[in-house]
N, C-alpha and C positions, 0 to 999 in steps of 0.2 A: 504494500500500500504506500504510494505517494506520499509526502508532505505536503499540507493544504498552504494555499501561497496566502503571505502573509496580509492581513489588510492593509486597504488604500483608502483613506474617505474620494480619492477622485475615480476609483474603479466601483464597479457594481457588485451584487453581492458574489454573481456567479464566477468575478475573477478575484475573489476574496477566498475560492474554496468553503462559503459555507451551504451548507445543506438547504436546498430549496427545493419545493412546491411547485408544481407544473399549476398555468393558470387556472384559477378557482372555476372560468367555467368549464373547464372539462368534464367534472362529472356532471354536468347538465348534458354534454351534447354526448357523451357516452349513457347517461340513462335514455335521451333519445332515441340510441341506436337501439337500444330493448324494445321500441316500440315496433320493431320490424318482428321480435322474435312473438309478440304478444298477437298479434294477428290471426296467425293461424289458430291458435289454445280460442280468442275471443271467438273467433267464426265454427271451431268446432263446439263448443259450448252450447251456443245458441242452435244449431239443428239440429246438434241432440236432443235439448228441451225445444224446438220447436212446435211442438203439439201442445206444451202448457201458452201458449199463448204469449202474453204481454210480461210473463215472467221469464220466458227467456231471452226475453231481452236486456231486464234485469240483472239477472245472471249474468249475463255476458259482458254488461258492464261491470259488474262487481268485479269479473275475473279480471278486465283490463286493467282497470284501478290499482289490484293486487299487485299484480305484473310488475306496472310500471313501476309502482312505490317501491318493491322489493328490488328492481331493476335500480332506480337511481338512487338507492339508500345502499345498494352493494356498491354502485359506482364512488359515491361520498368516500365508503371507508376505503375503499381502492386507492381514492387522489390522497386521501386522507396520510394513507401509510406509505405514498409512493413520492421517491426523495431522490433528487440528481446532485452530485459534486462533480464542478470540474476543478480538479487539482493541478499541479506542475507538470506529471509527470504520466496522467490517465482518467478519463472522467468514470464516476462511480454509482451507480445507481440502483438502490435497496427497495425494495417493492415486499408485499406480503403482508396479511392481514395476520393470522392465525400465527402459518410458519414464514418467518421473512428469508427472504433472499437476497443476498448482496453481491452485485457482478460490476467486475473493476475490467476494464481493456485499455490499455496503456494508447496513447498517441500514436503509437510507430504501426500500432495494428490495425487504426481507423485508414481505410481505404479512402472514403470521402461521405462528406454532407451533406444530405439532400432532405428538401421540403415538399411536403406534400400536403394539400387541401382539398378534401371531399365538401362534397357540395354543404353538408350541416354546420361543419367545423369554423367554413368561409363565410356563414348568416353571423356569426360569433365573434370574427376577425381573425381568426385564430390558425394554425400549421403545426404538423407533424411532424419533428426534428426526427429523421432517423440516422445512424452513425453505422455506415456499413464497413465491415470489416472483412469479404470477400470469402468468408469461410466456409457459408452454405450451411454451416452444420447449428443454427439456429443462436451464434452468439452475436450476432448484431442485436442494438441498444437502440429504443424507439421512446420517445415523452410525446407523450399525447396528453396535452397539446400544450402549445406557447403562442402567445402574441405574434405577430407576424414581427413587426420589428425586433422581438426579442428573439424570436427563433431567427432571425436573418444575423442579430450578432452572435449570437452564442456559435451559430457556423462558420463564421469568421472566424472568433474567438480561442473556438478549434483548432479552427485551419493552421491559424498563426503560433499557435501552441506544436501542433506536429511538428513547423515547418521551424519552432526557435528561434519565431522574429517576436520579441518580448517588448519591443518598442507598437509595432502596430497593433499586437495584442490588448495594450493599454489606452490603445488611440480608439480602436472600435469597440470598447468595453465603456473607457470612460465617454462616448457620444450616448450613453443613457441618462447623461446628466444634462439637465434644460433642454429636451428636446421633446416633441410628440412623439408619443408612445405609440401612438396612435396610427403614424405615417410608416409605412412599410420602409425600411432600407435597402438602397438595389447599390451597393458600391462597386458593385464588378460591371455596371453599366457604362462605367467610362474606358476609357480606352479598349472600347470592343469592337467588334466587328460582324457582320450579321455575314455568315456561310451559307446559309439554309435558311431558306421559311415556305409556308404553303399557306397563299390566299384562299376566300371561301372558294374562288372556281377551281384551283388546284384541287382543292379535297373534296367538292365534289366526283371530280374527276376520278379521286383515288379511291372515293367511295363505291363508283359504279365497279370498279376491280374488284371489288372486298367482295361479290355475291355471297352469299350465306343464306343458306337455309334453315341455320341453327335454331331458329322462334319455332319451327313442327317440333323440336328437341325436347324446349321449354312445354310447348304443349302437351306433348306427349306426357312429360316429368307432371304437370298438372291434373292431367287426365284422373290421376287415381286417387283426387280429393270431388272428381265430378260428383261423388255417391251421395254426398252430401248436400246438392243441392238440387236433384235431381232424382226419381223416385223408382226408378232400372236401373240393373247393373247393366256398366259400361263392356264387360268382358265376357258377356254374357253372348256364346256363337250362333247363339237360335237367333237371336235379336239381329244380330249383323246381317245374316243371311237373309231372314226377312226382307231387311230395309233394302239387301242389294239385288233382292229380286225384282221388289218392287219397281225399283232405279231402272234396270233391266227392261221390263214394260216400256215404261214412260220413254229409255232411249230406244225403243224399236219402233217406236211411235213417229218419233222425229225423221225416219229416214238416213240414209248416208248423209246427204248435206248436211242435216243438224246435228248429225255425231262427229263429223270429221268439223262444223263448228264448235263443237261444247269442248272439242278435245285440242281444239285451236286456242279456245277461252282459259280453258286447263292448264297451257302450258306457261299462255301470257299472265295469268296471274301466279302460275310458281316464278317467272322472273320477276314480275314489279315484288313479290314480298322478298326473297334473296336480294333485290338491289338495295330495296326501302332499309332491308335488317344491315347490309354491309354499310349503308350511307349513315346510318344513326350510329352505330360500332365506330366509324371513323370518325364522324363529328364529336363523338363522345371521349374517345381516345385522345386525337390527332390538334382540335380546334385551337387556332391559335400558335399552330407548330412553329420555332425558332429556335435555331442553334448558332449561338455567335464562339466567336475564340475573343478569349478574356485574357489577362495578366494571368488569371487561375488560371486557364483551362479551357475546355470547352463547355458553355452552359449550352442546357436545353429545357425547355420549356413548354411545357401541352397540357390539353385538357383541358371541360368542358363544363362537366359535374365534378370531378377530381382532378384536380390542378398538380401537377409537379415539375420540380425545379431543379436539376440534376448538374452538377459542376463536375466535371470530368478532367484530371491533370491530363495533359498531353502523354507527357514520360511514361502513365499508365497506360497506354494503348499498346498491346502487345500486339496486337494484330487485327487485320480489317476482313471484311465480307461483302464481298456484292453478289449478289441476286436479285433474281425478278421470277415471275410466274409465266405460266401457259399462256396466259392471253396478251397481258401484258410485254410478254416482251417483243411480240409481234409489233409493239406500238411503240419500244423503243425507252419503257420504262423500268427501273430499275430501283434495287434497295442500297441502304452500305450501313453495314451495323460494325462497330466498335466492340471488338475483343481485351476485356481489360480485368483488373486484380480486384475492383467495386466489382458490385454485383448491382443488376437494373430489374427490380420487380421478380426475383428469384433469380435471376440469369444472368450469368456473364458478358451478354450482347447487349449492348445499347448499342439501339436504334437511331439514329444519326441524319438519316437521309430515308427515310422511308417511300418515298416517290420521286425520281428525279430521273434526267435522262441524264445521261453520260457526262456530258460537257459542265453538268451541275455538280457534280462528284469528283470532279478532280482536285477543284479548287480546296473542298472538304479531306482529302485524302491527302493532296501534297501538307496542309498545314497539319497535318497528324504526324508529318514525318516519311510518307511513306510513297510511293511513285506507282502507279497503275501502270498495267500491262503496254507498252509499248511495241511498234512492229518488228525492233530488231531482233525482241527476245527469242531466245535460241529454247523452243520448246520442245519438249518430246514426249512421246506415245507412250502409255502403260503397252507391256510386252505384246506380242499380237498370242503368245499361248496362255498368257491371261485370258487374254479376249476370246480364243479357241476354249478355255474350260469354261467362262460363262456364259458361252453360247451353250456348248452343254448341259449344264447345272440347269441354266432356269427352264430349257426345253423340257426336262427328263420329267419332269413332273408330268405335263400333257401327255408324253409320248408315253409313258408308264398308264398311264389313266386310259389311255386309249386301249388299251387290252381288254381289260372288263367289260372297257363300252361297247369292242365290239364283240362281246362272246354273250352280253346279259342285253343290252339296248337295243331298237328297233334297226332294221335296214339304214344306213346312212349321218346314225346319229354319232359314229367313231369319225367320221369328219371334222366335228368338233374341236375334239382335244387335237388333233392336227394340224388343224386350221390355227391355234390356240399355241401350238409348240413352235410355226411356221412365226407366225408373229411377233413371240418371242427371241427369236432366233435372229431374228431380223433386226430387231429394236438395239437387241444387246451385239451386233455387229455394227451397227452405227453409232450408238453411243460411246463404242471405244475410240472411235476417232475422234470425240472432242473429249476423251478421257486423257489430261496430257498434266505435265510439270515444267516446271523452269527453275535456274537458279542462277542470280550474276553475282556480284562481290557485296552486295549489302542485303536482299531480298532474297524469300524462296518463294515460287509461286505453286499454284496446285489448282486446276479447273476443270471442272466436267458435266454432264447434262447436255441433253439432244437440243431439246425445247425451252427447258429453261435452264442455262449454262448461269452454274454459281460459281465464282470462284474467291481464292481465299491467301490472300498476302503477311506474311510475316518476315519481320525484320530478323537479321540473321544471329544479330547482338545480344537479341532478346530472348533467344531458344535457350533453354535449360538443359534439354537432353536429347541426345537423339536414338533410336533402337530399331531395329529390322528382326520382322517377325516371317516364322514360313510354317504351313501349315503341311501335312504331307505329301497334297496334291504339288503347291508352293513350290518343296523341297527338290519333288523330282522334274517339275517341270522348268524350276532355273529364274524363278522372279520372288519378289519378297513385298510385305508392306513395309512402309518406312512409315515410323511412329515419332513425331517430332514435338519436345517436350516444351509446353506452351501456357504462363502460368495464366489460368484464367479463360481454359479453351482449349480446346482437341483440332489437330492437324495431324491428319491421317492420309498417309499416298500409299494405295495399293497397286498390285501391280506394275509394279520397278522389276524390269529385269538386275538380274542380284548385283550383275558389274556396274551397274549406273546407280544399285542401292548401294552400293560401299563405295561409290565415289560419291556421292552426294552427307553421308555420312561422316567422312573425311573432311568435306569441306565444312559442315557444318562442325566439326569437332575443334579445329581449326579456327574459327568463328568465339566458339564460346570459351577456349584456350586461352582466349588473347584478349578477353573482354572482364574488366574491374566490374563486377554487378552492382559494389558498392560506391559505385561513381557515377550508375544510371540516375539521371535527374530529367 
């Protein structure tokens, strides 16, 4: 445990080291969030007694009332017992009603700071300091919740504490003295630079890509609280059958024209709901999108009903990603997500560029440090008896399946799986031509996909380990995957024949031989 830094009457209390209170109204907007959990308990209440009449409605408010009260009187002692210290050397925060819990993570471990404001928090004024430490294994440290200007210093405050500048540490700790508390602080707004943004016609745009079906999902997920308000069961096969006889009649009635219309009607409204659920998914996500490069870092900014505020060190970006999709890339649209030691919403990827064409992502990639695919690059093919066994591998399944079908299935139906192995065979003989690597004196490259080609750049400085695996087909057939150690992300090259997997190897070994890691900044 640290030693708590000594007081200042010109610093606040959180660079005083002493133990403080997440803002009082937290447990207001956290007994809120109970009101989502009390809904369903209310609405089941009441149609179980629905038969007593005007009493269960009674009831069902009784039961909300309970809810909530119990909901935000557990919230009270939650804020009540829950205490943050930032110290010298690690900030600390004791939580626990009954039995307490006290977790300390030193400066050097915080990856980075980031704010976050869901829709309830932001009626409040209020943000989500979380301090991620890139571990995944659930020791990141979250206060829910702070004032927006207090959680804008306290990130700072951090920042400058990892970073052992104890002069600016005092400058934005002591700015809570004669200022509005009130006024959010955006200090990283000057000397920046905007990389990225998407206007509402942009994310339209991205939102017509997004198709999604996912709302039948939710319905579905719904469906088995139907029983409740409705007086037949929903799963019930007589019922079904019934209705789709009837269906049956009424379409034979209509004629070809009016069937090959209802089924024309059919398909336009599965696209308008996939596009309506992908365009509200992206406004919801996306609105507002901006990534500038800061004195810190790279910030990014999005979100609609949930706001977040994400600062990214450059130095952390271990490696980049571009992708695009099946439709999109016919149009010339592309992703680029950031591979780093933060972790972004569980994941090691932040999202950087989520819609942009080519010429919009370079700008973003070179200020990362990092240089995009050029025409000199000397690239080369995964082995072709790679590509010879996974033409066979993923064939063998149809062509096996085709036995049965034609000893047990009607006349013509063992066309199938061969029609089905032909396909495959074919797919996986083309997609090894855009299955290829590259490597020059700074960068390793690695790209692949028929239709939608992703590829995936890491700096050569920044590799940890390198390792070649072969499996027994591997062994005898003379090519190897190359496993490239990458903190914060997986780069995997299969299919290297074994002499260009131990020259590549070599160079990489080479690379990290001659690189101070404790000199990366």
């Amino acid at each position: 445990m640290s030693e708590p830094i000594k007081p200042d009457q010109s610093t606040s209390a959180a660079l005083q080291g002493d133990a403080l209170h997440t803002d009082p109204k937290s447990f207001v907007v956290q007994g809120m969030a109970g009101l989502r959990n009390a809904v369903l308990p209310i609405v089941a209440v009441y149609f179980s007694m629905r038969s007593m009449g005007s009493l269960a409605i009674i009831a069902a408010i009784c039961a909300g009332v309970v809810m909530i009260a119990v909901g935000t009187f557990g919230a009270f002692l939650r804020w009540r017992k829950f205490t943050y210290q930032v110290n010298e050397e690690d900030i600390r925060v004791e939580s626990g009603i009954l039995s307490r819990t006290a977790r300390s993570v030193p400066f050097e471990r915080i990856q980075d700071v980031s704010l976050e404001q869901s829709l309830v928090p932001r009626l409040f004024g209020l943000v989500a300091v979380k301090f991620e430490t890139g571990s995944g294994g659930g020791d990141d440290i979250s206060l829910l919740y702070l004032g927006e200007a207090e959680g804008e210093r306290l990130r700072e405050l951090v920042r400058d504490r990892k970073d052992g500048v104890a002069g600016d540490a005092e400058r934005s700790a002591s700015g809570a003295v004669g200022e509005d508390a009130s006024a959010p602080l955006e200090p990283e707004a000057e000397d920046s630079t905007v990389l990225f943004a998407m206007d509402n016609r942009r994310l339209f745009t991205f939102g017509l890509f997004e198709f999604s079906l996912a709302v039948f999902a939710v319905l579905a997920g719904l469906s088995q609280y139907v029983e409740w308000f409705v007086d037949y069961e929903i799963w019930d096969a007589d019922l079904w059958r019934g209705l789709i006889a009837e269906q049956q009649g009424w379409l034979s009635g209509l004629g070809y024209v009016g069937q090959a219309l209802g089924a024309l009607l059919g398909v336009i409204g599965l696209l308008v709901v996939g596009s309506a659920t992908g365009l509200v998914r992206t406004y919801l996500r996306d609105w507002e999108f901006k990534l500038e490069q800061t004195p810190r870092g790279f910030r990014r900014r999005r979100g609609l009903l949930t706001k977040t505020d994400v600062v990214m060190p450059a130095h952390r970006v271990q490696a980049i990603k571009i992708g695009t999709g099946l439709l999109r890339n016919r149009f010339g649209w592309q992703d680029l997500n950031f591979v780093s030691l933060a972790q972004d919403s569980g994941s090691a990827n932040h999202t950087v560029a989520p819609f942009a064409q080519a010429e919009e992502l370079e700008p973003v990639i070179r200020a990362a440090g990092f240089r995009p695919p050029d025409a000199q690059l000397d690239w080369h093919l995964a082995s072709k008896l790679y590509r010879t066994d996974s033409i066979i591998l993923g064939s063998a399944f149809f062509a096996i399946a085709a036995i049965p079908t034609a000893i047990f299935a009607p006349a013509g139906f063992v066309l199938i799986p061969l029609v089905l192995a032909v396909v495959v065979a074919c797919a996986n003989y083309y997609a090894w031509r855009f299955h290829r690597h590259a490597i020059d004196h700074t960068q390793i490259f690695a790209s692949r996909g028929l239709f939608a080609p992703r590829t995936q750049i890491a700096s050569r400085i920044k590799l940890h380990s390198v390792g070649l695996s072969q499996g027994p087909i591997a062994r005898r057939r003379g090519y190897a995957t190359v496993h490239l150690g990458l903190a914060g992300g997986i780069f995997v090259i299969p299919g290297v024949p074994i002499e260009r997997a131990r020259q590549l190897r070599r160079h990489v070994i080479e690379s990290i031989a001659s690189t101070d890691f404790s000199q990366l900044r």
